[in-house]
N, C-alpha and C positions, 0 to 999 in steps of 0.2 A: 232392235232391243228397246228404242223409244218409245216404240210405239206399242210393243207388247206392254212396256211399264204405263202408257197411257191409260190402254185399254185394262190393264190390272185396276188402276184408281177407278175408270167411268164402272167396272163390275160391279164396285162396294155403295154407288148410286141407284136411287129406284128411277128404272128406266124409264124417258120418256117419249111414249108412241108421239105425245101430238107434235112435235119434230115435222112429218114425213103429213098430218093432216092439215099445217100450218101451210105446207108445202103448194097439196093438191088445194086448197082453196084458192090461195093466191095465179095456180097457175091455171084455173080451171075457165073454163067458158064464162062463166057470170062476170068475172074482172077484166074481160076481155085483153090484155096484156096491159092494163093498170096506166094508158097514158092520161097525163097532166090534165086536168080539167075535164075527164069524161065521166062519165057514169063508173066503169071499170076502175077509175081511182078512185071515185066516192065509195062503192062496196067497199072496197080495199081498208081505205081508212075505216069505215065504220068496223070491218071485222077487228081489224091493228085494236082499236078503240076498248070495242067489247072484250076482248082479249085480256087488254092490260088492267081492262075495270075486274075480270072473273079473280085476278089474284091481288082484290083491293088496292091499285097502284092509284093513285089522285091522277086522272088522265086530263086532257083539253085538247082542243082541236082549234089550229091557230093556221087562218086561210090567206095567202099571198097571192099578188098579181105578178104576172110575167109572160112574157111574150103574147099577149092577147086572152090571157086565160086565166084563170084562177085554179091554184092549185093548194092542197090540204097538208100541213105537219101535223102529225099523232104525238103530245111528249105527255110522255107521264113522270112521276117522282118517285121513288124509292125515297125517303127523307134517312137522314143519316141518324146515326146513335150516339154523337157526340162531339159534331160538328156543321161550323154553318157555312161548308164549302161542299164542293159538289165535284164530280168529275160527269162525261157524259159518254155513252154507249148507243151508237146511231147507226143507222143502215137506210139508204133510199130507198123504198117500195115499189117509185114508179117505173114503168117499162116504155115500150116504143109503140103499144096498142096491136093495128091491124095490119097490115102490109096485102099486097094484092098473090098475096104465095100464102096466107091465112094468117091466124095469129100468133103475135113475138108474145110468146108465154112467159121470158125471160126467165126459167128456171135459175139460174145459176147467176142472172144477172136480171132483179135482185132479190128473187122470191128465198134464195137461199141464203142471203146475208139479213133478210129482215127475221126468217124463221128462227136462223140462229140467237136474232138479239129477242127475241122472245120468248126465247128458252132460255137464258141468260138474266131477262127481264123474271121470269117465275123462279128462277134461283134466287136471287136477290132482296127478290121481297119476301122470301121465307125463313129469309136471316141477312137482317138491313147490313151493312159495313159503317164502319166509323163516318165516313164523310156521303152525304145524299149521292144517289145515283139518278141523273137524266135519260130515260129513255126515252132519246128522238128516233119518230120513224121520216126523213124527209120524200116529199116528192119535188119536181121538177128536176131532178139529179141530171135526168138527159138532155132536159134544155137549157143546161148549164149552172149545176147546181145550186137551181134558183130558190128553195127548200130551204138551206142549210146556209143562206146568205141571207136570207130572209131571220132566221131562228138568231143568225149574232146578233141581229139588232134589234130584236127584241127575248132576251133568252129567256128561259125559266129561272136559271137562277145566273146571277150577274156575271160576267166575264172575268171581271177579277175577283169573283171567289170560285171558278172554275178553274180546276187544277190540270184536269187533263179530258182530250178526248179520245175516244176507240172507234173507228169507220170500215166495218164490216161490209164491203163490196166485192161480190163473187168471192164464195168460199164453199160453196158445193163440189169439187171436184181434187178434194185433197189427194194428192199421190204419197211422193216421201217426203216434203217437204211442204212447212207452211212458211209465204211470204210476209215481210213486215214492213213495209214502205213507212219513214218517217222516221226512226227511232233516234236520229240527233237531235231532235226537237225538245227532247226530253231530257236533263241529266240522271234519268234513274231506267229509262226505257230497256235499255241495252243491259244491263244489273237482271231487271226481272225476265224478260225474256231467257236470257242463261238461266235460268232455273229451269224452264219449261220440260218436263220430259218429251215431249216432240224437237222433231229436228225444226230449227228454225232458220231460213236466210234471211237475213236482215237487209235492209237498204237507207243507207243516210237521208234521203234530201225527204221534205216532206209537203214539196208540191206538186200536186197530181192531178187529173181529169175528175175527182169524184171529194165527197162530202168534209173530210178531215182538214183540203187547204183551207176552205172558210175559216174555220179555226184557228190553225199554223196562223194566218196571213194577218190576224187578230192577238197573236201576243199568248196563245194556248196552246203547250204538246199536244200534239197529235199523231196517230198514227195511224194507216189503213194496212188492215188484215186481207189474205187474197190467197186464192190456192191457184191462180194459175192461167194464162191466156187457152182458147179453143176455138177449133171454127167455129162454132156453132153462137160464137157473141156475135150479137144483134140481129140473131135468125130464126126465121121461126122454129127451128132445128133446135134450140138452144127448151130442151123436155123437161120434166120431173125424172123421167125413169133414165135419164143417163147422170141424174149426181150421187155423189157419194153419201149416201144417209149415217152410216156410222162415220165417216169423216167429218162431215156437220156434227158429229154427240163429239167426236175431241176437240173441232174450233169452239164450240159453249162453252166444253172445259177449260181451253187457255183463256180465252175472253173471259170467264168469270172469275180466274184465278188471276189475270192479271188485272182486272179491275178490283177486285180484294186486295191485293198487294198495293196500289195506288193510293185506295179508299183506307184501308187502315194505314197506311204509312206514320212516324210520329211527324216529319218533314211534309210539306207542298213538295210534289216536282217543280225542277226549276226549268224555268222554259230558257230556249237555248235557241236564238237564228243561225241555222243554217248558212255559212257562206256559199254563195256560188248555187243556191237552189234554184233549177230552172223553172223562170217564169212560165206560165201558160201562155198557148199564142190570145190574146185579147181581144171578141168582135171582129166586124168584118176587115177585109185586110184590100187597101188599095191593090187593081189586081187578081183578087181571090187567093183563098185558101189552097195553098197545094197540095195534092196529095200521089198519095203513092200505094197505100193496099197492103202495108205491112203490118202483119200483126209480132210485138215485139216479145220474147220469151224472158220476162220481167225475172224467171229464180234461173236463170244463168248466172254463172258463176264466176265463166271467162272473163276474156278482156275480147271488147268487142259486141255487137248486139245479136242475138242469136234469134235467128224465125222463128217462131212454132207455126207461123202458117199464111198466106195470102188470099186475099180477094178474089173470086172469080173473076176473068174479065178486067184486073184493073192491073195498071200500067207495071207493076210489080213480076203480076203473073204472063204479061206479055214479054216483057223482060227476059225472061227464065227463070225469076228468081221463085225459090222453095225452101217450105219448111228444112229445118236444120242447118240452110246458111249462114255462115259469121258475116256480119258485114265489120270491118276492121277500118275502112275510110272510106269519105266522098270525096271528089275532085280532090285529091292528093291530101284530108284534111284530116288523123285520125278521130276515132269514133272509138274512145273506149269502152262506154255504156250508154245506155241511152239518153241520160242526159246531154252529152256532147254528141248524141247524133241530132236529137228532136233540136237544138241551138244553129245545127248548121241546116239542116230540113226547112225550119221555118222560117228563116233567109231566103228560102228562093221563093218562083215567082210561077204558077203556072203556067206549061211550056215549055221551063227552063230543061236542057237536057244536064243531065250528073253522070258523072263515072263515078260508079261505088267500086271498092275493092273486098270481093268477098272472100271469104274462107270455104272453100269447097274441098271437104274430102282429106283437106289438107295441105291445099294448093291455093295461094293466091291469085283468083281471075279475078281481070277487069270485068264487070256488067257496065253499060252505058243504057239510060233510060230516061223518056222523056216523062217530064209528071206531069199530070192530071191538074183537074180543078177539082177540089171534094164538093159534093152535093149532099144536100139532108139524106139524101140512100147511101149513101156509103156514110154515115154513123152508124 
């Protein structure tokens, strides 16, 4: 019923094909999968660029260093209609390039979350909101959101007159629900979201692997948008022709309705720390990095972290473990979501063997599993 009333609102809009041509550019051969410092990031940015300049947006191209390389932000300004504050609407553009299996086209991660904020971006500027809208395109996203750590310290418009941010990362592949990673960071996040006519799950903490902590971790709501874990993240598996093109026309719709809802507010959001938000593991790690091959089902609902899928090959899938497992504790310790698992995960030590206690079927089994060291191939 949410989503038929969705789809009622996007009917009474004139629809927009370039969605799905935004799409095939990004993912096409000339971008080569968009990584950091290549040629395929520079097209990239220059389309982002040309893009936001076609619906007169004040764009700039503001170039960072990191990890040996130089990489490009796209921001441009929607200016507001009656305020000198701003909120921001972002999405990383950049991908993982080439791989020796052909190229990570990254449809859905993140040609799909930048196509959205540029349809978003042509909404907005054809009727400004109370307060300026920033649209940031970042890249270096994959080599550690070095993009959008780069843009806090020097923003378009000042941190403390930025009220809020919106982090559109994988959102091609809408089912029955959209994810909201963040929404305590905000005291009004949770208010507007319940209006949305889409079904939304919401998630508290709002620190994560992608563009919005820069933000949070600087004293700004933020929260990241997401439709959903699949194998095909960070493969070149990961197409155009397997995302949801009318689910992308309802994520623009919540995204420019809750940044309207923001932007004209008469209030600021008031920003709000998170207790207990789990830090990210930080650089290299005496030891190495552990790992294990799981990919986590972020809009589960249970108590508990739930598969949607593993690794070829990795310690996970040697294991036995498989999509639709609960895992409910390590080593005697529970795991109600993923934050209390990624806290006890990142405690060990590659090598380490763990007893997890999974939920199978209905049955709690021990799995015992020795983890891994992660390597730049398994990002």
């Amino acid at each position: 019923m949410q989503l038929a009333l969705a789809f009622l609102l996007l009917a009474q809009e004139t629809p927009a094909p370039s969605l799905e041509d935004h799409v095939r550019y990004l993912t096409g051969d000339e971008c080569a999968g968009r990584e950091t410092g290549t040629e395929g990031e520079k097209k990239a940015a220059a389309y982002l660029e040309r893009e936001l300049k076609r619906w007169k947006i004040e764009t700039s191209v503001a170039e960072f260093r990191g990890h040996g390389t130089t990489g490009r932000n796209v921001i441009g300004v929607v200016p507001g209609s009656g305020s000198d504050e701003a909120i921001v609407v972002g999405a990383h553009y950049d991908h993982l390039g080439t791989s020796d299996k052909g190229i990570c086209r990254g449809a859905d991660d993140n040609a799909s979350g930048t196509s959205v904020v540029l349809e978003v971006a042509r909404r907005l500027a054809s009727r400004p909101a109370k307060r300026a809208v920033v649209i940031a395109f970042f890249s270096g996203e994959e080599m550690g959101v070095l993009g959008s750590r780069a843009y806090v310290t020097k923003p378009a418009v000042p941190l403390e007159k930025t009220v809020a941010m919106i982090n559109l990362d994988m959102v091609g592949r809408l089912g029955s629900k959209l994810i909201v990673f963040g929404v305590d960071s905000g005291d009004k996040f949770q208010e507007y979201l319940d209006e949305s006519p889409l079904r939304i799950v919401t998630k508290a903490d709002p620190i994560g692997p992608s563009d919005h902590t820069s933000f949070y971790v600087k004293g700004v709501p933020a929260v990241h948008v997401f439709t959903g874990s699949h194998k095909d993240w960070h493969k070149p598996s990961d197409t155009p022709d397997k995302l949801n093109l009318e689910g992308m026309r309802l994520v623009a719709y919540e995204v420019e309705r809750l940044a309207r809802r923001i932007a004209d507010a008469p209030e600021r959001m008031a920003y709000r720390k998170v207790d207990g938000a789990a830090p990210l593991p930080g650089g290299p790690r005496p030891g190495g990095t552990p790992y294990l091959g799981l990919m986590p089902d972020y809009g589960f609902e249970g108590k508990g972290v739930r598969l949607a899928g593993v690794a070829p090959g990795s310690p996970a899938e040697k294991a036995g473990l498989a999509e639709g497992d609960v895992i409910l504790a390590m080593d005697g310790k529970e795991c109600a979501e993923v934050k209390a698992y990624s806290a006890l995960f990142f405690a060990k030590r590659p090598g380490d063997e763990v007893t997890l206690t999974v939920d199978r079927k209905g049955k709690a089994t021990p799995v015992k599993v020795v983890l891994g060291e992660k390597r730049k191939s398994d990002e």
